[in-house]
N, C-alpha and C positions, 0 to 999 in steps of 0.2 A: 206509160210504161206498165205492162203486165207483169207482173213479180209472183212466181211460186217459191215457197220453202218447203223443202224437207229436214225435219230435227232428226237430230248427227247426235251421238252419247258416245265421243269419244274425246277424252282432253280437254285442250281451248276450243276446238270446234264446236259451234253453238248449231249450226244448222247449213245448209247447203242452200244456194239457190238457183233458180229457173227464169231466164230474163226474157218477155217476148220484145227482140227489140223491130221488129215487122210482123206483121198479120201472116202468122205459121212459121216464123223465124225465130228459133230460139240460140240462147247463147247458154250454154250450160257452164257446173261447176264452178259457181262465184259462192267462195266460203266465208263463213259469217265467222268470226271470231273472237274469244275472249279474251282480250290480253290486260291480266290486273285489273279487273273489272269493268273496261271501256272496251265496246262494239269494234270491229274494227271489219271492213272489206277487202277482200282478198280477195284478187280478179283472176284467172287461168293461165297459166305459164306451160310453153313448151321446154323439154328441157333434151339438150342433144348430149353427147360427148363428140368432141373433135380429133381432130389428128392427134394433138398434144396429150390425146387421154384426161385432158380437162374437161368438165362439166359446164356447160355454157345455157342460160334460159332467154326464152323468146318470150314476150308477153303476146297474147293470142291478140287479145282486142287492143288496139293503141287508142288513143286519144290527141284531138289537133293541140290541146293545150290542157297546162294543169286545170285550171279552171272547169274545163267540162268535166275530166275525171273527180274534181271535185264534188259538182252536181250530183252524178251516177251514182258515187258515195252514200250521199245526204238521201237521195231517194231511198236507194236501197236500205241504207239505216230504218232510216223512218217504217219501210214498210215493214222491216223485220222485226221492229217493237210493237207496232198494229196487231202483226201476225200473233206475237208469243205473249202481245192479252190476253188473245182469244183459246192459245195455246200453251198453257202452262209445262216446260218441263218436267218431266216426272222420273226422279232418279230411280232405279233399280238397286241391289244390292244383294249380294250373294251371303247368304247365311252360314258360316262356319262352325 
């Protein structure tokens, strides 16, 4: 699995990422997240409104069983603490 990040400076969002899951097939928008100090994957959601004017989401990509979306997880974790070795965040701050 070919994994790109782009680092995100907003919130819990830690970085965005770029999945090749085939040779020129990418899966975009899987967001890296911080919640209370633990990584967390967030995979891409469609999201519609219905007749009832309720808000209903789709998940883009499904998975045949928990178990694999576990895997994808684990991968993408892994590469994205490889990644933010080599790539230290670097806060900004505005001087008032």
């Amino acid at each position: 699995m070919n994994i790109h990040f782009r680092d995100v400076q907003a919130g819990s969002v830690e970085a965005r990422a770029i999945v090749e899951i085939a040779e020129g097939v990418f899966l975009n928008e899987i967001t890296i997240l911080n919640i209370d100090g633990e990584i967390v994957v967030e995979f891409p959601k469609k999201s519609f409104i219905g007749k009832s004017k309720r808000t209903f989401y789709i998940d883009i990509i499904t998975f045949e069983d928990n178990d694999k979306r576990i895997v994808w997880e684990l991968e993408i974790k892994s590469a994205y603490r490889e990644w933010r070795k080599n790539n230290k965040k670097v806060l900004v701050y505005e001087q008032k």
